[in-house]
C-alpha positions in Angstrom: -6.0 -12.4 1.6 -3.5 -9.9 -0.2 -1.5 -7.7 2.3 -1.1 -4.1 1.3 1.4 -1.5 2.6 0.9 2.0 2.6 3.3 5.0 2.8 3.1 6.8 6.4 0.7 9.5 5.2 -1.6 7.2 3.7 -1.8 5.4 6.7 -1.9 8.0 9.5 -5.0 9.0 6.9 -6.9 5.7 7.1 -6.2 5.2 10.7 -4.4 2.0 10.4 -1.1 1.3 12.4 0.6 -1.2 9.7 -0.3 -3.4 6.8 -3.9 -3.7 5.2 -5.1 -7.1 4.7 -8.4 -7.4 2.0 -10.0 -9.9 0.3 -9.8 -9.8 -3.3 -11.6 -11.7 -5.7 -9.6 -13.6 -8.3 -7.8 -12.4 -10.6 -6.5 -10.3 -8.6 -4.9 -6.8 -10.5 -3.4 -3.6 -9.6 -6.9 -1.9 -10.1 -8.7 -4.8 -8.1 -6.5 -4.3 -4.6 -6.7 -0.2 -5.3 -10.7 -0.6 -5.8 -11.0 -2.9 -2.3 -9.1 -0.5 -0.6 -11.1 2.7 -1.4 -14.2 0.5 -0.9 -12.5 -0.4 2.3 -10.5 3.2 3.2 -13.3 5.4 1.3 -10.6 8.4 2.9 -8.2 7.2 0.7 -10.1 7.5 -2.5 -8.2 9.8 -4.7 -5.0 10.2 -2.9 -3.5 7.2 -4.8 -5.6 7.9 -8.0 -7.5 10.2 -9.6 -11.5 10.2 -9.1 -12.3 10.3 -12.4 -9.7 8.0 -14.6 -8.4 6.0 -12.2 -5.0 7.1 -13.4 -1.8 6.3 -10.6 -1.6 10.0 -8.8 2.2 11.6 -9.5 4.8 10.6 -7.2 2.7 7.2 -6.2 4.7 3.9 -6.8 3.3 0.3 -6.7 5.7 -2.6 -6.1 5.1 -6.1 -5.7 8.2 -9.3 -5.7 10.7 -6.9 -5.7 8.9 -5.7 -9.3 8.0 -1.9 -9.9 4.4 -2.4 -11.3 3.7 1.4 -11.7 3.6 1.5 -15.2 2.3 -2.1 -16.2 -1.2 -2.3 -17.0 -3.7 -2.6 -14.2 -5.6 -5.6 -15.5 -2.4 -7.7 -15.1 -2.8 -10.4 -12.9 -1.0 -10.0 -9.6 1.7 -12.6 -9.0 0.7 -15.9 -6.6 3.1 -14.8 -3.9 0.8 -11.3 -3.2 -2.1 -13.1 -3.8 -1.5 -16.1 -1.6 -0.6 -13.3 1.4 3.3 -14.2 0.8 4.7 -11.2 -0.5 3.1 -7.7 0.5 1.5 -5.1 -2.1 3.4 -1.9 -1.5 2.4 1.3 -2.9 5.0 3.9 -2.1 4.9 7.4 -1.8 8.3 8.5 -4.6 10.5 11.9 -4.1 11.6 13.7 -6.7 14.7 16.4 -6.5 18.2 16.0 -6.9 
């Protein structure tokens, strides 16, 4: 079970009042937790990422161990602490400006 925390937008949109739980199928990736939680939230398909590529939308972050895994690729296995439902999957909503 991989726990998965969403910015307040995202989850006033999917009508959940805290974290996500799914179920995954090993390995577990970036691109597998996003693809159960549209199949799960199909509302929240494309407001992470984009319809078509699948690319991370602008200003959307994903962290995991205290790791910034926006930019790594997102067939990387996810470490066994977010996979074992130790540590959560957060994917948070960045701000830009000075």
């Amino acid at each position: 079970m991989i726990r998965v925390a969403l910015p307040a937008h995202l989850r006033h949109l999917a009508k959940v009042g805290g974290e996500v739980e799914l179920e995954v199928p090993d390995p577990a990736t970036v691109g597998s937790v996003l693809d159960a939680l549209e199949a799960k939230f199909p509302v929240l398909r494309g407001t992470i990422r984009d319809h078509v590529t699948k690319s991370r939308r602008p200003f959307i972050r994903f962290f995991a161990c205290e790791q910034d895994l926006s930019h790594d690729p997102v067939d990387a296995p996810l470490d066994v602490a977010v996979t074992s439902g130790r540590e959560p999957f957060l994917v948070i909503g960045a701000i830009a400006g000075g």
